[in-house]
LUMMI-222565 format. One record per residue (C-alpha): residue number from 1; x, y, z. Coordinates in Angstrom, 3 decimals. Example, Ala and Ser with C-alpha at 12.3 -4.5 7.8 and 13.67 -1.06 7.14 Angstrom:
BEGIN
<atom 1; <12.300; -4.500; 7.800>>
<atom 2; <13.670; -1.060; 7.140>>
***
This chain:
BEGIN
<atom 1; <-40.136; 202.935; 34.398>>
<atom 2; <-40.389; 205.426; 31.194>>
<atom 3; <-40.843; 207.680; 34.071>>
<atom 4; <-41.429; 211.414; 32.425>>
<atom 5; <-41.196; 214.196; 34.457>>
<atom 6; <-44.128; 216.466; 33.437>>
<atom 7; <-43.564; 220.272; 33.559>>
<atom 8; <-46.715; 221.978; 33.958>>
<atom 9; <-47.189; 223.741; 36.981>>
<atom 10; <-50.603; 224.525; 38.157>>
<atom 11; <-51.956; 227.652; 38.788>>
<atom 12; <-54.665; 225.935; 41.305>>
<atom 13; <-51.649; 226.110; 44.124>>
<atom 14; <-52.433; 229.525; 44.732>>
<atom 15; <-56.210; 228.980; 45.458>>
<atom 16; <-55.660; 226.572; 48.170>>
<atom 17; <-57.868; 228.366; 50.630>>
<atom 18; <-59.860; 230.935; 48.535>>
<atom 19; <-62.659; 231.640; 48.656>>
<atom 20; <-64.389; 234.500; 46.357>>
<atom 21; <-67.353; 236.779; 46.242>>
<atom 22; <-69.120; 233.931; 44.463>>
<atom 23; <-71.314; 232.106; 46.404>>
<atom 24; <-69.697; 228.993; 45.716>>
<atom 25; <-65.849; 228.470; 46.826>>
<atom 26; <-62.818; 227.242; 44.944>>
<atom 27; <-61.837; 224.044; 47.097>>
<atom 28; <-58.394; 222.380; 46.312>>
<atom 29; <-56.874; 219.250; 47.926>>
<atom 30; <-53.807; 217.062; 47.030>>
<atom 31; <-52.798; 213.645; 47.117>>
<atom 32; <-50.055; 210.929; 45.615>>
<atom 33; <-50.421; 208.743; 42.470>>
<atom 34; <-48.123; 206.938; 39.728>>
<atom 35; <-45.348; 207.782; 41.856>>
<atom 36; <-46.205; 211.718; 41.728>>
<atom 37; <-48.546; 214.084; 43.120>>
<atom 38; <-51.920; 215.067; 41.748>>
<atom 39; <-53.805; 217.966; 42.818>>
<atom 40; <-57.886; 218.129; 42.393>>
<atom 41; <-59.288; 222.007; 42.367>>
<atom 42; <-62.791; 222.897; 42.185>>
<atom 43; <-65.792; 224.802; 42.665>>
<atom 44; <-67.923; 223.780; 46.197>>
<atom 45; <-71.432; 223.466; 44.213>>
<atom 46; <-72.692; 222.486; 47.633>>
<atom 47; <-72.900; 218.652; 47.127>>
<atom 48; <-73.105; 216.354; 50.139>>
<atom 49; <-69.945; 215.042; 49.400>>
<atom 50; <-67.346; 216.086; 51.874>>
<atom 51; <-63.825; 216.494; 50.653>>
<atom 52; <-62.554; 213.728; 52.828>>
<atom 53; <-64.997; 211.511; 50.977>>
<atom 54; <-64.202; 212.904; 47.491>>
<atom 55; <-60.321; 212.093; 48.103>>
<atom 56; <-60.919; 208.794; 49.119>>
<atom 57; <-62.961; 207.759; 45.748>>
<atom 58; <-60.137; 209.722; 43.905>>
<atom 59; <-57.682; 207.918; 45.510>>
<atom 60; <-59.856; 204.400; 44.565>>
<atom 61; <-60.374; 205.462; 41.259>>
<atom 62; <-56.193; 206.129; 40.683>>
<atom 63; <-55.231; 203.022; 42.398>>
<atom 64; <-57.505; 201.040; 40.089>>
<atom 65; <-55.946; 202.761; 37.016>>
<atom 66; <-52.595; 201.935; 38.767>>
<atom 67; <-53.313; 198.215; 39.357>>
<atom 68; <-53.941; 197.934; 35.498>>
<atom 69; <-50.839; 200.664; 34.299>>
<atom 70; <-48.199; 200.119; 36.601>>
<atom 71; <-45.043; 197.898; 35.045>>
<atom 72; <-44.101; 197.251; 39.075>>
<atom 73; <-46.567; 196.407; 40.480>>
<atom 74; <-46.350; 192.378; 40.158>>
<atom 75; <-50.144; 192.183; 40.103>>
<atom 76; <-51.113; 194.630; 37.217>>
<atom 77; <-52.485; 193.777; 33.961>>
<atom 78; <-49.682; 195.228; 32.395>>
<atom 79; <-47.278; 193.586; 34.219>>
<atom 80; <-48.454; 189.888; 34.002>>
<atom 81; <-49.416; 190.468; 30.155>>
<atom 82; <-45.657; 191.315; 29.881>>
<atom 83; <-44.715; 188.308; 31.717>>
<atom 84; <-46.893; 186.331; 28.962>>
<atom 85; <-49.632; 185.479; 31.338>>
<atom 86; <-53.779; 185.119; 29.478>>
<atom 87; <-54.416; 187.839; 31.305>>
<atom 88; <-58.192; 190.036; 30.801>>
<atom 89; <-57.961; 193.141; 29.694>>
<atom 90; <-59.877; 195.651; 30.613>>
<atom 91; <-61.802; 199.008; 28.785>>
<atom 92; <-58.727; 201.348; 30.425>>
<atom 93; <-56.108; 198.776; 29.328>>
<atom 94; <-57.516; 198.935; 25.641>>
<atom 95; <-58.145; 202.178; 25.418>>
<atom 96; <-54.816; 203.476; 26.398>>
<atom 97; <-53.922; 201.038; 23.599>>
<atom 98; <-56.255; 202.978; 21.012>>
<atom 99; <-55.275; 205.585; 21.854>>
<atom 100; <-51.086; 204.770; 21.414>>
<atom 101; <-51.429; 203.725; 18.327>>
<atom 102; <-53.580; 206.380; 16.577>>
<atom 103; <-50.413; 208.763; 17.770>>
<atom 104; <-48.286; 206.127; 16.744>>
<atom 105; <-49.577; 205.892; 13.212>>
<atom 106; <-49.957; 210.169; 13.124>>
<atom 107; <-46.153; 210.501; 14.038>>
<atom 108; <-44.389; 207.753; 11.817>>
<atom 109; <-44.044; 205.797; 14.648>>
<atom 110; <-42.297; 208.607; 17.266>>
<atom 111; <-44.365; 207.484; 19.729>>
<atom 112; <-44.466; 203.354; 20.600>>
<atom 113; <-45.383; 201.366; 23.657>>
<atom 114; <-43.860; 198.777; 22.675>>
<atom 115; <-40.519; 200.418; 24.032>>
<atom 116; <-40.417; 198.657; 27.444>>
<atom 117; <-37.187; 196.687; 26.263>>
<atom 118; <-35.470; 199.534; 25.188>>
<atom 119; <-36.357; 201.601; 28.279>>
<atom 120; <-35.029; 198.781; 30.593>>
<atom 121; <-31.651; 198.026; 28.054>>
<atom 122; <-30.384; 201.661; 29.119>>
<atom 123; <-31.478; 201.399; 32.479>>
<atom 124; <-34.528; 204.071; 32.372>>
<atom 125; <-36.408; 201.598; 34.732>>
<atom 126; <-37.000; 201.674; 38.651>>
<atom 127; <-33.902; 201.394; 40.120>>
<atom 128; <-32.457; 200.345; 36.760>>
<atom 129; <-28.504; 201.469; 36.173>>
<atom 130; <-28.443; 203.846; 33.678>>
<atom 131; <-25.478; 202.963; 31.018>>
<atom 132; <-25.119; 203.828; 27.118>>
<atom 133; <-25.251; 200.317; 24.658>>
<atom 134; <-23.698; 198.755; 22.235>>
<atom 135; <-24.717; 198.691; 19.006>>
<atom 136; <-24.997; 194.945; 18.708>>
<atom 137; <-27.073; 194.534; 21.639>>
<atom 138; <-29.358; 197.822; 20.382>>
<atom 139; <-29.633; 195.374; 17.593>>
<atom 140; <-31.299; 192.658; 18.767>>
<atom 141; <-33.764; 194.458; 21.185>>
<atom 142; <-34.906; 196.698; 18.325>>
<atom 143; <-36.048; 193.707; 16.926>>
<atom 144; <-38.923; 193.055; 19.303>>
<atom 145; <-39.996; 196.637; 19.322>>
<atom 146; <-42.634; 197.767; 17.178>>
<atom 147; <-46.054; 198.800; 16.642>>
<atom 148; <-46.243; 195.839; 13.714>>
<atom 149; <-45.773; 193.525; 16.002>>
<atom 150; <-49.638; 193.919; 17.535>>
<atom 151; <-52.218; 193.227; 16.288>>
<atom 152; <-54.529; 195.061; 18.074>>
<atom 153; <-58.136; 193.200; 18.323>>
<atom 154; <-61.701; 194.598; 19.590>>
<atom 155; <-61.281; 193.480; 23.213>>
<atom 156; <-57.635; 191.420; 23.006>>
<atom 157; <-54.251; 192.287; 22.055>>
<atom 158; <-52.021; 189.267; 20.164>>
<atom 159; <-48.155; 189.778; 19.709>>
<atom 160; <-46.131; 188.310; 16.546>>
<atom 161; <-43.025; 188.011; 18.882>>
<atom 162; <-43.401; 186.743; 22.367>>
<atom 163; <-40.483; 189.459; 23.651>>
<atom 164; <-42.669; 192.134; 22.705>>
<atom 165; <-43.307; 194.429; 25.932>>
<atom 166; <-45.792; 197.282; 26.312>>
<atom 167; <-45.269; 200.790; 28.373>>
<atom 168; <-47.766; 202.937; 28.897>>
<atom 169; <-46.208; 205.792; 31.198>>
<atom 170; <-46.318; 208.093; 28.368>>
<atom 171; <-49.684; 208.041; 28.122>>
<atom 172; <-51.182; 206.748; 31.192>>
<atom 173; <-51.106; 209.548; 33.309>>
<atom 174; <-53.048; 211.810; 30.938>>
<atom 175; <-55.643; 209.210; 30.931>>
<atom 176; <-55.856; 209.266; 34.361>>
<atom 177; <-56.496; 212.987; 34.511>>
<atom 178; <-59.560; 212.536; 31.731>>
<atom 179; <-60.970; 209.731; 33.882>>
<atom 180; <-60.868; 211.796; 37.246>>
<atom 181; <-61.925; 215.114; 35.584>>
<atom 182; <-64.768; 212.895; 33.946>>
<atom 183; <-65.921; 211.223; 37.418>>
<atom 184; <-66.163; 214.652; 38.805>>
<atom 185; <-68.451; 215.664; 36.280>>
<atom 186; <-70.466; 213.012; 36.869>>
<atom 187; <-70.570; 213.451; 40.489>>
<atom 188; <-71.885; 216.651; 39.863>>
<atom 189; <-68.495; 218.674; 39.759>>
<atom 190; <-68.842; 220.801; 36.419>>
<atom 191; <-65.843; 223.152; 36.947>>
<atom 192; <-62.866; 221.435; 38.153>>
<atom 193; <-59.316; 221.411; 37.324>>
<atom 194; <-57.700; 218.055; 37.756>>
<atom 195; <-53.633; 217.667; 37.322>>
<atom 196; <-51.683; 214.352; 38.110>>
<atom 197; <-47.757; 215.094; 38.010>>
<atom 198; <-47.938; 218.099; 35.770>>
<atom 199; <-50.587; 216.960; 32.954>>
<atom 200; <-54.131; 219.007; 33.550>>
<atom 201; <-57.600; 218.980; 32.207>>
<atom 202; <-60.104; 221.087; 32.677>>
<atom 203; <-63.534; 221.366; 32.845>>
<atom 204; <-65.838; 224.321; 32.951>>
<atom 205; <-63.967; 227.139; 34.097>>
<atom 206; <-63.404; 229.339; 37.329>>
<atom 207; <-66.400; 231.391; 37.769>>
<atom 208; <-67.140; 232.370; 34.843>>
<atom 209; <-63.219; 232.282; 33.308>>
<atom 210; <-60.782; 229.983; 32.055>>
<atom 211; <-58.839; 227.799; 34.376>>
<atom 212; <-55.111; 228.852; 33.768>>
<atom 213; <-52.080; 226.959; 34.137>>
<atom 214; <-48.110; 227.586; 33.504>>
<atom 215; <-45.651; 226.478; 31.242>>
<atom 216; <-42.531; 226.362; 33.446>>
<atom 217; <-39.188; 227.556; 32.477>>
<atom 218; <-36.413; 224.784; 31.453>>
<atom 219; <-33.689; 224.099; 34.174>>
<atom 220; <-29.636; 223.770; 33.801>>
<atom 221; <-29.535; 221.120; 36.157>>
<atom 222; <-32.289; 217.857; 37.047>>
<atom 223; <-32.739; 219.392; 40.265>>
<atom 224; <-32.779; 223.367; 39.471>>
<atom 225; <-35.681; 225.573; 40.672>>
<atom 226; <-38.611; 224.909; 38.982>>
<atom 227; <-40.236; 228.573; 38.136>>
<atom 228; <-43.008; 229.319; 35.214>>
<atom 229; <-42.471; 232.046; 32.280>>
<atom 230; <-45.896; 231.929; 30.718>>
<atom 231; <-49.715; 231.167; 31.853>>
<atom 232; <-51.584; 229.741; 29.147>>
<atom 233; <-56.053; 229.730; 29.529>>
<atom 234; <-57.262; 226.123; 29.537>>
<atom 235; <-60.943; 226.169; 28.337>>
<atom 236; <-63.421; 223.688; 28.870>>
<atom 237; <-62.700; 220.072; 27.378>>
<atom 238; <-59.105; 220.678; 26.816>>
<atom 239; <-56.129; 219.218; 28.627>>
<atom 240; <-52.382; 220.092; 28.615>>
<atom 241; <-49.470; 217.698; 28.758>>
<atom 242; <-45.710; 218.426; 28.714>>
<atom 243; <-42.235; 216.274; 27.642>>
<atom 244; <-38.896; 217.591; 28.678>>
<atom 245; <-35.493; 216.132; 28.700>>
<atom 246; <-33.883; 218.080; 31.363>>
<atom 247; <-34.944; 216.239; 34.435>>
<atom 248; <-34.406; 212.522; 33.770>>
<atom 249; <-31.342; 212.063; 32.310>>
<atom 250; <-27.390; 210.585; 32.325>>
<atom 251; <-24.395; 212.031; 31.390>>
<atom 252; <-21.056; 209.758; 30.124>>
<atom 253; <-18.383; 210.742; 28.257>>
<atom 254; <-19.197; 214.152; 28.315>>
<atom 255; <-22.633; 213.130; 26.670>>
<atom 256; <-26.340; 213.364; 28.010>>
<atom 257; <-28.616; 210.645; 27.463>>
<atom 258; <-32.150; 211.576; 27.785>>
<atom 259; <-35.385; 209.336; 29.277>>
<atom 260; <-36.923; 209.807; 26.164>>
<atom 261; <-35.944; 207.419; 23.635>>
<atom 262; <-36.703; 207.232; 20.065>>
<atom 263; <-38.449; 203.823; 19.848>>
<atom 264; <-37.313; 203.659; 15.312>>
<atom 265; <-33.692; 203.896; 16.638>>
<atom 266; <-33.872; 202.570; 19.734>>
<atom 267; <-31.535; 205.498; 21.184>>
<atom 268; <-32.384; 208.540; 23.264>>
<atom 269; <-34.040; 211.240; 21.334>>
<atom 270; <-31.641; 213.915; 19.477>>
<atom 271; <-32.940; 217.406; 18.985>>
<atom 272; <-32.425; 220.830; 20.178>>
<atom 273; <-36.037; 220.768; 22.124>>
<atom 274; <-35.857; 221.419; 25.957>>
<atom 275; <-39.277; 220.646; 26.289>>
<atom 276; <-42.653; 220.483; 24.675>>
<atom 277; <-46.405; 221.538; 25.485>>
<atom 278; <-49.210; 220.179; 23.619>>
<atom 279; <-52.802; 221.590; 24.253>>
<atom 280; <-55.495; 218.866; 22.842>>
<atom 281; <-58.933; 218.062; 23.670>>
<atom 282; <-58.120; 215.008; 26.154>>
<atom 283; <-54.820; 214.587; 28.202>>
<atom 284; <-53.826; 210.883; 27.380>>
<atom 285; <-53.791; 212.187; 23.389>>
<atom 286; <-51.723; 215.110; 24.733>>
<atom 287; <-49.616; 213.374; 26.914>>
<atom 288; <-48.872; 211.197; 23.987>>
<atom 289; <-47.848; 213.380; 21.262>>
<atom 290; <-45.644; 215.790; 23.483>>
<atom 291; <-43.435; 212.572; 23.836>>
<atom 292; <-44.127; 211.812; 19.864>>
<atom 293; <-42.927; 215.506; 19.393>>
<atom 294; <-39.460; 215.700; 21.412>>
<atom 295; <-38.765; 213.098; 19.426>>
<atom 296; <-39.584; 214.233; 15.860>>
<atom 297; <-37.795; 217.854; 16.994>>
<atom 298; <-39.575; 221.514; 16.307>>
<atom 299; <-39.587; 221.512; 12.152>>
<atom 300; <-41.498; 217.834; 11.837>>
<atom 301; <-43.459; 218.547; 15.017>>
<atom 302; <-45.063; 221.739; 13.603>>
<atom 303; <-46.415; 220.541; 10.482>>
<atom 304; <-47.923; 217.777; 12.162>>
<atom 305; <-50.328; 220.480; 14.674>>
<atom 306; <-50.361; 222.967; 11.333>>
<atom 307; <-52.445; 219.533; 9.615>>
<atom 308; <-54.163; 218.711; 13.211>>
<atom 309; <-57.216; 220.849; 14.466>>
<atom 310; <-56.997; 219.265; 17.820>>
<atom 311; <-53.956; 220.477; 18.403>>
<atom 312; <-51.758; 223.523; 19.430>>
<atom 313; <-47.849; 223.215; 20.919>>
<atom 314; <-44.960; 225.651; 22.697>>
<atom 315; <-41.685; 224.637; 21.864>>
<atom 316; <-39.186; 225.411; 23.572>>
<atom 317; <-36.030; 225.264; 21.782>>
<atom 318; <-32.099; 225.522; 22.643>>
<atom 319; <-29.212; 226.888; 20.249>>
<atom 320; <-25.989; 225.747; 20.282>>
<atom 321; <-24.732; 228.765; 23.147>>
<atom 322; <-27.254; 227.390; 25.520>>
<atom 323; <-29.914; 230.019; 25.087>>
<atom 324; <-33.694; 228.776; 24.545>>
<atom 325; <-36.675; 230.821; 22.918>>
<atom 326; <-40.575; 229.891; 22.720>>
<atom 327; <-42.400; 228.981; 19.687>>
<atom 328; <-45.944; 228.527; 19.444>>
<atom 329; <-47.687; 226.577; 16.929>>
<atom 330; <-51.235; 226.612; 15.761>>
<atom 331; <-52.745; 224.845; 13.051>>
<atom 332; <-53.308; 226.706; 9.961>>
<atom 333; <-56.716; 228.467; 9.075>>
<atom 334; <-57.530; 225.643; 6.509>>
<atom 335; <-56.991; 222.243; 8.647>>
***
């Protein structure tokens, strides 16, 4: 699995049993998905929907989004398109495509989901042995990996080299936050903050003001505490996703090798980011470019928001003693 660790902590952990001076309480309740934990927080507007029954139709809805996402489970459509079945595709499926390759074609090709091979040649996957690769063998996978080598149809997807694989857990779990904060909505849940493994959307706000979550603080170790150094608001229609490279990693030969591979090299990405937060107006387009942008480093990253409305990022970058500082980047007045 291109398993990312996301590293937004939610501020809705604190409001587990509110309840304010407005007539209508905060309610919060958690659950498991895509092999993390999601958290739903909202305000009660006095629907006839009990919580029980809203986490069980969040739970369907994820585990639907799961059977067509998941590279394990033997049953999904990404799975058994992988394994070169005629499999359908459905509107998630080709969406999530869209979706890829728009950030795809706005990052020169930093972000790809055609880098399955890649992620399973250095051992990224479930239970895969993580290792560093030679050159030769780089070689030859790189040439099955590629945006060029789909061509992407209305409702079908044909590939120019039958080894071509697709991986969507870059993006996937953003689009499952837009999908559940959108069902809410429609269920009658205006103001709701929705979060699956770190990536959050909002909608509405928290009577009256801006949901808020945290950006949290980068860790020496995979399995340091996790603590947050900044809150940022999150207004209405807007969605937060986050990329780091110090939880899921190797080290060999006194060298760390980072989940997050470059898909145009086909090695693990090389810049002095720790981590990067991208604010955008859905998840899946966030979750996608903060992966683009730990690849492209800080300098390439930021010219790209500067150009982009859509967009703002915090960068947090290393030096060469260890030490890290903040940057924020906002598009220019002009964009």
């Amino acid at each position: 699995m291109f398993k990312r660790i996301s590293f937004i902590i939610s501020f809705a952990a604190l409001l587990l049993i509110t309840i304010s001076c407005h007539n209508n309480p905060i309610k919060h309740f958690e659950g498991q998905a895509f092999g993390t934990l999601y958290s739903i927080t909202y305000v009660d507007t006095g629907n006839s929907d009990s919580e029980s029954q809203l986490h069980s139709q969040i739970d369907s809805l994820l585990a639907e989004l799961s059977h067509t996402f998941s590279i394990f489970d033997t049953n999904s459509i990404i799975y058994r398109w992988n394994k070169g079945e005629d499999v359908e595709l459905n509107e998630d499926f080709l969406m999530v495509l869209h979706i890829s390759k728009a950030v795809s074609e706005c990052t020169d090709g930093a972000f790809d989901c055609t880098v399955q091979p890649l992620v399973q040649l250095w051992g990224f996957g479930k239970d895969g042995v993580r290792h560093t690769v030679a050159d030769d063998t780089l070689a030859t996978v790189r040439e099955f990996v590629g945006f060029q080598l789909v061509d992407l149809q209305s409702d079908s997807i044909i590939r120019k080299d039958p080894r071509v694989q697709l991986n969507f857990n870059a993006v996937a779990k953003g689009y499952a936050v837009d999908k559940v904060a959108d069902w809410l909505m429609e269920h009658g849940y205006a103001n709701c903050l929705v979060e699956i493994g770190g990536e959050v959307a909002a909608r509405g706000d928290k009577h009256g003001k801006p949901w808020k979550v945290g950006i949290q603080t980068p860790t020496k170790t995979a399995d340091g505490t996790q603590e947050s150094f900044q809150a940022i608001p999150l207004p209405d229609h807007r969605a937060v996703a986050t990329s780091g490279n110090y939880r899921n990693y190797f080290e060999e030969g006194g060298e760390r090798y980072t989940h997050i591979l470059d898909p145009r090299t086909g090695h693990p990405e090389r810049t002095n980011l720790l981590s990067v937060t991208v604010l955008a107006p859905d998840c899946a387009t966030a979750d996608a470019y903060a992966t683009a942008f730990m690849v492209l480093g800080h300098e390439k990253s930021s010219k790209i928001v500067k150009q982009n409305p859509d967009l703002e990022a915090w960068f947090i970058i290393a030096d060469e003693n260890g030490k890290w500082r903040v940057e924020r980047q906002q598009p220019t007045a002009n964009s």
